[in-house]
N, C-alpha and C positions, 0 to 999 in steps of 0.2 A: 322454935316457933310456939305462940299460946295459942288461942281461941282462932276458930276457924275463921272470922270477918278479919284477925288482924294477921293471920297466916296470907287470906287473899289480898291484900293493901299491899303488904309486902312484897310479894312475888307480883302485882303490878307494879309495884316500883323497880321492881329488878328489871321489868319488858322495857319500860320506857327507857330507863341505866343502858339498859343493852342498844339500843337505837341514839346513842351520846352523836347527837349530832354536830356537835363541838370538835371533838375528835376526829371525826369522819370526815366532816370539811374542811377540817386542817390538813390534815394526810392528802385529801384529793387535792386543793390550792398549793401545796408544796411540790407535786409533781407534773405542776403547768411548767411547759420549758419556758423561760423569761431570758427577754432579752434586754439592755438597757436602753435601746431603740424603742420600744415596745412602752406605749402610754396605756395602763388599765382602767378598764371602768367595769365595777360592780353591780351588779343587781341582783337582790334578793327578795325574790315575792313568796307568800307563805306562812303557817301558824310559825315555824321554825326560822323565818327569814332574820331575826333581830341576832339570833344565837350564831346561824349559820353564817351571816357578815361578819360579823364582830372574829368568826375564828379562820374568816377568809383573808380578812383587811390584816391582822395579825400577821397570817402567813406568807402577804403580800409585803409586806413591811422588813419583814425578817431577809425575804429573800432581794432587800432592795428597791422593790419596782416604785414607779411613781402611779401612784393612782389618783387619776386626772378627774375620775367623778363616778358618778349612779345614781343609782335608787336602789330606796331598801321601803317594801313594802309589808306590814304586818296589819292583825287585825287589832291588834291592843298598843300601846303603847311604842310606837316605834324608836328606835333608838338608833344614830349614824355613829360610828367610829373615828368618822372624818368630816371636818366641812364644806369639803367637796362631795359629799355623799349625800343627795336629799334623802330625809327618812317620812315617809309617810302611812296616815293610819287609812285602810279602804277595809268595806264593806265585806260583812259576813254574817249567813251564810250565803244571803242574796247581793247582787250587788249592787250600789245604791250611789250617791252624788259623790262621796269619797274614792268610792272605785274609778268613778268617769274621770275624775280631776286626776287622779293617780297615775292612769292610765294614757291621759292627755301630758300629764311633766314626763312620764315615759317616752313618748315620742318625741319631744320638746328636746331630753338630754341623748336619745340616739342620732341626733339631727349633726349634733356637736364630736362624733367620733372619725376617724381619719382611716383609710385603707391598712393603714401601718399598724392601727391601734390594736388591742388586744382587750377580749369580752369573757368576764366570768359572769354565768348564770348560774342562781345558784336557788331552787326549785322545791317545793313544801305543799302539801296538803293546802288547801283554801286560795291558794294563786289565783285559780279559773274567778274565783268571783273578786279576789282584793283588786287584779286590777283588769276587772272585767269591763268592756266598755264593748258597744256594738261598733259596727265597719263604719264608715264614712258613710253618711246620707240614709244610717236607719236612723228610726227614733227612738232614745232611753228608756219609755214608757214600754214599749214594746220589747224592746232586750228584756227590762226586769219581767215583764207577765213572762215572758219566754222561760227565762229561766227560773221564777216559781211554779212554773207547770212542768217542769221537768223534775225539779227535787221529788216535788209529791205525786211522781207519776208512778213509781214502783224500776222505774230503768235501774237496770244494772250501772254503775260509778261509768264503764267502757261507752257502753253506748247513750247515757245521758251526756259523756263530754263529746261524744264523734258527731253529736247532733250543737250542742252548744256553741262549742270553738269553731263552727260553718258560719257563725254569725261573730263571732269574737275578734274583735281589733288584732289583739295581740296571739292569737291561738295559732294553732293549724298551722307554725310554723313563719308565721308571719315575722316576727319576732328576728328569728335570723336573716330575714331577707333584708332587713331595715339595720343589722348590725354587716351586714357584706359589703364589701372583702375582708373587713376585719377578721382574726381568726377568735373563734369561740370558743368556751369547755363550759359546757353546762353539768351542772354535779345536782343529782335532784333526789330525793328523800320519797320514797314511793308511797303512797297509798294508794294505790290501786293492784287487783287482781297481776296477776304477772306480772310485775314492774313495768308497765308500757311503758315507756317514755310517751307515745303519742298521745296518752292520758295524762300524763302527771302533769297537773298545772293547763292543760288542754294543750300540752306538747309544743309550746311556745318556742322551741329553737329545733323540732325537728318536722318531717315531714309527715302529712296527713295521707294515711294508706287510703281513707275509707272512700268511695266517690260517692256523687250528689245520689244518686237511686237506691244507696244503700239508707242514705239517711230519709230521702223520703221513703221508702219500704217502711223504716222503724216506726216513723211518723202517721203511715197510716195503720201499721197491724198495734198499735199502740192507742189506736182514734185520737191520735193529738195532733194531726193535720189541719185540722179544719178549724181547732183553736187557736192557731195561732196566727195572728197579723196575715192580714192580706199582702202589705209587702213584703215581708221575711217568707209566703207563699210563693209571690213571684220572683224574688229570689230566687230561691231554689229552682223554680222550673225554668227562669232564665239561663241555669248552670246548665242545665240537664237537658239545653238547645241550644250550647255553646256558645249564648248569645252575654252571658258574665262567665268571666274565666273560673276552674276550678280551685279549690286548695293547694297550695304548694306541692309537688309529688317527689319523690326521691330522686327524681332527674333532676332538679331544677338547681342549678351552677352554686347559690347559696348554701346547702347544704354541704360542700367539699370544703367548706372555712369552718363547717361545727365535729367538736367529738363531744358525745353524749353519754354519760352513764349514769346510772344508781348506785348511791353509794348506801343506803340505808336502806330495809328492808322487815315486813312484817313478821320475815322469818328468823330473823336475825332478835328481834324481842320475845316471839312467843319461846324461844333456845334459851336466854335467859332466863325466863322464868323459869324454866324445867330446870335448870341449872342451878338457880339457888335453891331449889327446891330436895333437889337433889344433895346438895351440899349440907340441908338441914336434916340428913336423914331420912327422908321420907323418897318414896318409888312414885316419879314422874312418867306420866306419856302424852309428847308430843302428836298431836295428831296432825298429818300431813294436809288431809283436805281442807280445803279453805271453806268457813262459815259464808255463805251465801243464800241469793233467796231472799222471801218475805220473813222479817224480823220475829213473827210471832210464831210462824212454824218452827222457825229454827228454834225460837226460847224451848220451843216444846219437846222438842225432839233432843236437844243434847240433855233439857230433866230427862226425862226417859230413857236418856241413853248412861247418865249416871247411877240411875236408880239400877237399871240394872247392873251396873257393875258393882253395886249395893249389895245387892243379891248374891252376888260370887266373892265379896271378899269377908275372906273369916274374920269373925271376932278379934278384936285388937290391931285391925287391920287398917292402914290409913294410903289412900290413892289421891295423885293431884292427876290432874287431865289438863290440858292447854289446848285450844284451837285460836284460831286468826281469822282474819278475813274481813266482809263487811258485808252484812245484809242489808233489804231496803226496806220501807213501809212506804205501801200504797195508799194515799189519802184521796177516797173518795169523792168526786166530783172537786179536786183539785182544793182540798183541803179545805171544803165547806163542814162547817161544827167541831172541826179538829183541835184537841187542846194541846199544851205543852208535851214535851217529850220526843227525846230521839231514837233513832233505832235502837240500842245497846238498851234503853228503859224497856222501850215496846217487849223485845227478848228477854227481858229480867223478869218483868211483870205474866205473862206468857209461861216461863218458868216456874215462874211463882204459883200459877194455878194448876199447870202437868203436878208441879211438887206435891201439891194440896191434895189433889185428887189420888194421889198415889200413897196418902197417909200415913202411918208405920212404916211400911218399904221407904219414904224418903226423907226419914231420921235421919241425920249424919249426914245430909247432901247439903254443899252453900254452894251458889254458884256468883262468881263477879263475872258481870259484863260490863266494857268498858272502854271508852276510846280512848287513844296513846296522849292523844292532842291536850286529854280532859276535861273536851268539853264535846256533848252531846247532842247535836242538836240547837235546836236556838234557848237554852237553857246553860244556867253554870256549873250542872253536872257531869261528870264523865260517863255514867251509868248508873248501874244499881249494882247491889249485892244482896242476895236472896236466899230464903231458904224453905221448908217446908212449914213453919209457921207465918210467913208474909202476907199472903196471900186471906189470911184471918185475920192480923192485924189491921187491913186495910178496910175490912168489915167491920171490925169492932170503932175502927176512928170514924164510923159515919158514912163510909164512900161506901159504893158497890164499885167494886174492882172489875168484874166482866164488865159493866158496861165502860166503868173507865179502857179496858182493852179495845174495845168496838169502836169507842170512838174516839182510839189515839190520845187518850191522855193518863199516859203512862206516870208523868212528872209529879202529878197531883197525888194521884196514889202511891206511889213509892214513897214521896216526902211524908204522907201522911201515917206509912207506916217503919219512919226514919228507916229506910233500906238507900235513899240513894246515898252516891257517894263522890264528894265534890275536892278532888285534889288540887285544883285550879289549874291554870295553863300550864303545860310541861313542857312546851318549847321544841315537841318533834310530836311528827303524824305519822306514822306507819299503820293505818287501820284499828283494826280492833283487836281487842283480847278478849278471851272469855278462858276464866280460870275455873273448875269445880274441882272442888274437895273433897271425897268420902272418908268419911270418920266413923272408924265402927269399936271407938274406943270407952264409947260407954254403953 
């Protein structure tokens, strides 16, 4: 491996390698038991939906089957396998008139399936908003505020979807009630904390745990009750007087037609990287905790936690570190004066000044933050990569970088002091990576 930014490129390219969602969906579509009775229909929503079809339609093809139709929903260029397969482009990171129409031919082609037939879902980071569309008789205005006051609310990924998918056409399990008795296998590519499936995607083929008091609780210890729609209010308290029914629960007869798993995971990439890392010679560690919280602490604490491993390692000495996860950024009064930049910048830039201020001690520190997906936020960066000079640089181009922190506009500062780092779309989501480096070899 050379220079430290391109030792971190690298070993982000191995996390993403490692999460080959190609592979994964083949393996898993290969061992749906197929009958030639049995008519399939696809559906794949998600950053990774275009890759993840393409090596299911394959699998399905090999093994015979007739596959009668879908959807394939992505956020860039959609591509079908087949001309029975509609491919369509919806909305990200909010969701917006492609999501609604996405989400209306969704229901349009479940209309079309038979008791007999047989349903692969197949499940990716950004599903919740590609084919996000509210229930029957809300209005879309109010979906999208709903769900921009949630991203920039600071929620944890868990509980901004247990609140979201309460209002979502296709969420909360819905999803498989509208594909029953057919039998189901959903195969879904995790980014969220534990692999919930009732997260991933907002759990669109399984059952929703959480009930209505838990979501309203969130809603008020969060103060985001009272912003949102007076109907999606009464909503909620209509649930919570048994006077509208709740989210599908694990009794409910549709669920015994679905089998659900993960087949790809945060853990499964940040093990790659440590591994080729390892392969190039150098001493890796994995760290098991998962990176969570506000983005700007976290940037600041694993500086801090590098520097001192700065401190304990001798001269000629070289450490890679790896954690996972996904932190958030709370945008103040619901992202009034906020500029560009995603979590992963907010964390880079945040590091960037722990680094700064820690001076000499944080010679030999780069740290890459950075999402699997590569992209960042409503930005075409994946993150940044940083080190104990950035955070200067960003003062010398003119910017003050503290206040770019304060006020969330991490994007602008990083470009301006070429720290971010833009690999383009990589076709799977497994969260975040964050690689640092110590080099105590000069």
């Amino acid at each position: 491996m050379s220079g430290a930014r391109e030792q971190l490129i690298e070993l982000y390219s191995a996390a993403v390698a490692g999460a080959n969602v190609e592979s994964l969906t083949a393996d898993a579509v290969a061992s749906v038991p197929l009958e030639r009775r049995h008519r399939v229909w696809l559906f794949a929503f998600g950053k990774a939906a275009n890759a993840m079809a393409a090596a299911a339609f394959t699998a399905l093809k090999r093994g015979l089957a007739e596959v009668a139709g879908g959807v394939i929903v992505a956020p860039d260029k959609a591509e079908s396998p087949s001309g029975a397969i509609a491919a369509l482009i919806g909305d990200h990171p909010l969701p917006g008139r492609r999501s609604f129409d996405a989400a209306a031919r969704l229901g349009q082609v479940l209309t079309q399936k038979r008791g007999s037939d047989l349903g692969i879902v197949l499940l990716s980071g950004g599903a919740s908003s590609l084919i996000g569309a509210p229930l029957k008789g809300m209005a879309e205005p109010d979906y999208i505020a709903l769900c921009e006051m949630l991203v920039g609310s600071g929620l944890d990924i868990t509980r901004l979807n247990y609140v979201r998918k309460r209002f979502s056409m296709w969420g909360a399990g819905r999803m498989a009630l509208a594909l029953a008795p057919a039998r189901t296998f959903c195969f879904a590519v995790s980014d969220v904390p534990n692999n919930d499936l009732a997260s991933i995607g907002s759990g669109p083929c399984v059952p929703d745990p959480t009930k209505v008091h838990a979501v309203i609780d969130t809603l008020e210890e969060s103060k985001l009750l009272p912003r949102i729609s007076p109907p999606f209010r009464q909503y909620l308290s209509d649930v919570s007087k048994a006077i509208a029914p709740e989210t599908p629960k694990p009794h409910h007869p549709a669920f015994a037609y679905v089998d659900a798993r993960v087949i790809a995971t945060n853990a499964v990439a940040i093990n790659a990287a440590a591994a080729t890392a390892r392969r190039a010679g150098l001493a890796a560690v994995v760290n098991e905790a998962m990176l969570t919280g506000e983005a700007a602490s976290a940037g600041a604490r694993i500086a801090s936690t590098l520097v001192e491993a700065r401190d304990k390692t001798p001269p000629g000495g070289v450490l890679v570190f790896v954690w996972g996860g996904e932190t958030t950024v709370s945008l103040n009064g619901g992202g009034a004066g906020a500029g560009a930049g995603g979590r992963c910048q907010e964390f880079a830039l945040a590091a960037a000044q722990k680094l700064d201020e820690l001076g000499d001690r944080a010679e030999g520190v780069t740290i890459l933050a950075a999402g699997t997906d590569g992209r960042d936020g409503a930005t075409n960066a994946a993150g940044a990569i940083v080190d104990a000079r950035t955070w200067g640089r960003v003062r010398a181009a003119g910017r003050d970088p503290a206040d770019a922190l304060k006020h969330h506009q991490s994007h602008a500062a990083l470009g301006a002091a070429n720290a971010l780092f833009s690999p383009g779309l990589t076709g799977t989501n497994v969260m975040d990576v964050t690689i640092g480096i110590v080099d105590r070899r000069s």
